[in-house]
C-alpha positions in Angstrom: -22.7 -10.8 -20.4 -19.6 -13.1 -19.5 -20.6 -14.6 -16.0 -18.0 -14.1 -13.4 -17.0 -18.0 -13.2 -16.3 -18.3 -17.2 -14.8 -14.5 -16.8 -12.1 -15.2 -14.0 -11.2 -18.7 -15.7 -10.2 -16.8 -18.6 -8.7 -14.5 -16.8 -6.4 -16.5 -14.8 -5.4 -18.5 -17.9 -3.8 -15.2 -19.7 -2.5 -14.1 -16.2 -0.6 -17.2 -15.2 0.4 -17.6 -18.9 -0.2 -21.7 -19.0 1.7 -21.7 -15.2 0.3 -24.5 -12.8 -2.0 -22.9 -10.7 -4.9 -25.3 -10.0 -2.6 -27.7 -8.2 -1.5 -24.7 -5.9 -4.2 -22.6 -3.5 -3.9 -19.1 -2.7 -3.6 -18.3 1.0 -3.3 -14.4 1.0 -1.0 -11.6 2.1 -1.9 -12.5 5.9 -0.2 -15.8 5.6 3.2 -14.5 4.0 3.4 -11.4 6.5 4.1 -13.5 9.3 7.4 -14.3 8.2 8.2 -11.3 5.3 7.0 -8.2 8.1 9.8 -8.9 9.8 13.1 -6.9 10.1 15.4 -9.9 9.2 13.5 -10.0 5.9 13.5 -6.5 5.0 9.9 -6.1 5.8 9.0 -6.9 2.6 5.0 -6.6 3.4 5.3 -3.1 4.8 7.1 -2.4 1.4 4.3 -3.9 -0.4 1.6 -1.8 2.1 3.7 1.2 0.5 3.6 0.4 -3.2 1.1 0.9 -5.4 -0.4 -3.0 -5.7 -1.5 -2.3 -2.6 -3.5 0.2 -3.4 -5.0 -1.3 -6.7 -8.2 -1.5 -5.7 -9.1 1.5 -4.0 -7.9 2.9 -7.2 -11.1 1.7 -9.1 -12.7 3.9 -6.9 -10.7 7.3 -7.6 -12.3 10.1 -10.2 -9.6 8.8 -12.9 -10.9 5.4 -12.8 -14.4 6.1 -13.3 -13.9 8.7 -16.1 -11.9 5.8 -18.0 -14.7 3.3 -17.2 -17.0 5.8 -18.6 -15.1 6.9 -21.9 -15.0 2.9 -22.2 -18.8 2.6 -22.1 -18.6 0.4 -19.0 -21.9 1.2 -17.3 -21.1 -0.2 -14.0 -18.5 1.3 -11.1 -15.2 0.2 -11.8 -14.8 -1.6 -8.5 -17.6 -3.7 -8.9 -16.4 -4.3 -12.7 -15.0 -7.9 -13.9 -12.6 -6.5 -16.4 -11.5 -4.2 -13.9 -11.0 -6.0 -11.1 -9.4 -8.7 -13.3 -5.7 -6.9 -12.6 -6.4 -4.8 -9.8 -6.9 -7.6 -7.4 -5.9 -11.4 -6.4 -8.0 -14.1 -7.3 -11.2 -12.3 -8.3 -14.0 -14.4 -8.7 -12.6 -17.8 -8.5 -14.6 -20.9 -6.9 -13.6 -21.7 -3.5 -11.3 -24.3 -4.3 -8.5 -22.0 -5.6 -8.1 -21.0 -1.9 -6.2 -22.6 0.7 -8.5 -22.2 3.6 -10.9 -18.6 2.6 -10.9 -16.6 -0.2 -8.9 -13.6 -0.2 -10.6 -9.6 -0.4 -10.7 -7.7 -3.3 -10.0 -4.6 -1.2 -6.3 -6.3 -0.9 -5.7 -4.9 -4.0 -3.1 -6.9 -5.7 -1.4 -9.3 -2.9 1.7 -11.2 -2.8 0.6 -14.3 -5.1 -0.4 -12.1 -8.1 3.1 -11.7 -8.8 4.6 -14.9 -6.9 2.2 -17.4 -7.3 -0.1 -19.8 -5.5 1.5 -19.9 -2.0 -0.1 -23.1 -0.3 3.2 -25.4 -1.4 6.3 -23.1 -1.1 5.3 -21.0 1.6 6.8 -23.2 4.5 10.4 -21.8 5.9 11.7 -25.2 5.0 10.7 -24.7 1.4 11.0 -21.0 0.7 14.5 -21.2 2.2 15.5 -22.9 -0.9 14.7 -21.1 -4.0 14.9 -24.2 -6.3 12.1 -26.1 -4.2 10.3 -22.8 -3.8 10.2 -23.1 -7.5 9.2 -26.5 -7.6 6.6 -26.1 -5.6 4.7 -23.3 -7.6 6.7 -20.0 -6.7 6.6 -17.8 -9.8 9.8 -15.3 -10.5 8.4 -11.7 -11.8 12.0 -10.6 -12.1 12.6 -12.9 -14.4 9.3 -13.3 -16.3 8.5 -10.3 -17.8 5.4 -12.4 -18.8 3.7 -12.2 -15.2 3.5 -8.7 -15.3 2.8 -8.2 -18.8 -0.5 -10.1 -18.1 -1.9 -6.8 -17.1 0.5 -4.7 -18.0 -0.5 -5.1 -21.7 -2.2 -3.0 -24.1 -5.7 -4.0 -22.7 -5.0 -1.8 -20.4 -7.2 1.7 -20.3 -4.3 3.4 -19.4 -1.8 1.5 -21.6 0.9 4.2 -23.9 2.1 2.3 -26.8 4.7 5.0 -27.3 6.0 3.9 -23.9 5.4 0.1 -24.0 5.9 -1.6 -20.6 10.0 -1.5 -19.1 9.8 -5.1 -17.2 13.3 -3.9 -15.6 12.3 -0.3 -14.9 9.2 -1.3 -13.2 10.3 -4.5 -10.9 13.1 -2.1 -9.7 10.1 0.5 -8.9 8.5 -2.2 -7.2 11.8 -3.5 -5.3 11.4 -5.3 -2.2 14.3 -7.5 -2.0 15.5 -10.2 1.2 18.6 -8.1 2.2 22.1 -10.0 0.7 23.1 -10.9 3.9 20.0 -12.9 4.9 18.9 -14.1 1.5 19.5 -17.8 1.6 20.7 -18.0 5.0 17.5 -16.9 7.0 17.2 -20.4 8.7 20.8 -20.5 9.7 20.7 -16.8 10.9 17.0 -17.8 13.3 19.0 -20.9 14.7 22.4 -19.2 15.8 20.1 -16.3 17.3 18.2 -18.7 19.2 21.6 -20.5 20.3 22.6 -17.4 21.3 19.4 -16.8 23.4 18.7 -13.2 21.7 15.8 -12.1 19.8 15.3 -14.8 16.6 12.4 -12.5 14.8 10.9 -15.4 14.5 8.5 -16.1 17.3 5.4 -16.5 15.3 3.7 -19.5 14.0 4.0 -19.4 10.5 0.1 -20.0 10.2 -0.9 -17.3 12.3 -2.9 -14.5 10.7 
């Protein structure tokens, strides 16, 4: 049997299809809620709670799951299963140094940096406020890489239809948890006139608090 280290190095290659990842840590959905909860931003974490990724891995622990697992001839539960857990979490089984501070929980299901990268570099206001450093710093774009979802999204999959293939633009709009227009690339410049004007900036919290 493949042991979990050699497993999730593999892994992570075909998932970040040759992206950088070593040179950025993962610092977990906790970290980017503090700033994408918020109303300015479209609470884009309660839309994540909502979706399905969220739920990922509490799905290896449905009936569904563990008929599939079974009709594969995996012997153990699914949610305790490498190849499972593979694409229905973040970061399974890497060594500590792929984190920021702590490794992330498998009972996240699929966070934030599955689809967006490594956040340790881009997540700062200063950076993520600028999607061209965001990008230079590691962030990945799933809505314009088909490639980061297809990495489990593929025909590995146990419940992959070849008839119906995988719609990159059909399921990123499913998925949809966009800045609003009128705050994407101005959020700095929106927080600093509301604090000028002495009203609510949605943005008391430190950026580094859980």
């Amino acid at each position: 049997m493949v042991s979990i280290a050699v497993f999730a190095t593999q892994a992570l290659a075909e998932k970040t299809g040759g992206r950088s990842v070593g040179v950025h840590k993962y610092v977990g959905a906790a970290k980017c809620k503090t700033c994408h909860k918020k109303e300015l931003m479209g609470d884009q974490y309660g839309e994540w709670k909502k979706g399905p990724h969220a739920e990922a891995y509490e799905k290896l622990k449905g009936a569904d799951a563990v008929k599939i697992a079974k009709e594969k001839g995996i012997a153990t539960a699914p949610h305790e299963t490498d190849e499972c857990l593979e694409c229905h979490t973040t970061s399974h089984g890497l060594s500590a140094d792929a984190f920021d501070k702590k490794p992330l929980h498998d009972k996240d299901g699929i966070q934030c940096e599955s689809c967006h990268g490594p956040g340790s570099d881009y997540r700062k206001k200063q950076i993520m406020s600028s999607r061209e450093k965001s990008i230079a710093k590691g962030m990945w774009e799933p809505g314009k890489d088909a490639s980061i979802c297809t990495a489990c999204h593929n025909e590995k999959s146990p419940t992959w239809d070849p008839a119906k293939g995988f719609d990159h633009e059909e399921m990123i709009e499913k998925i949809a948890h966009p800045i609003p227009a009128d705050v994407k690339g101005h959020y700095l410049e929106i927080v600093k006139k509301r604090k000028a004007a002495g009203g609510a900036a949605d943005d008391d919290e430190d950026e580094d608090d859980e």
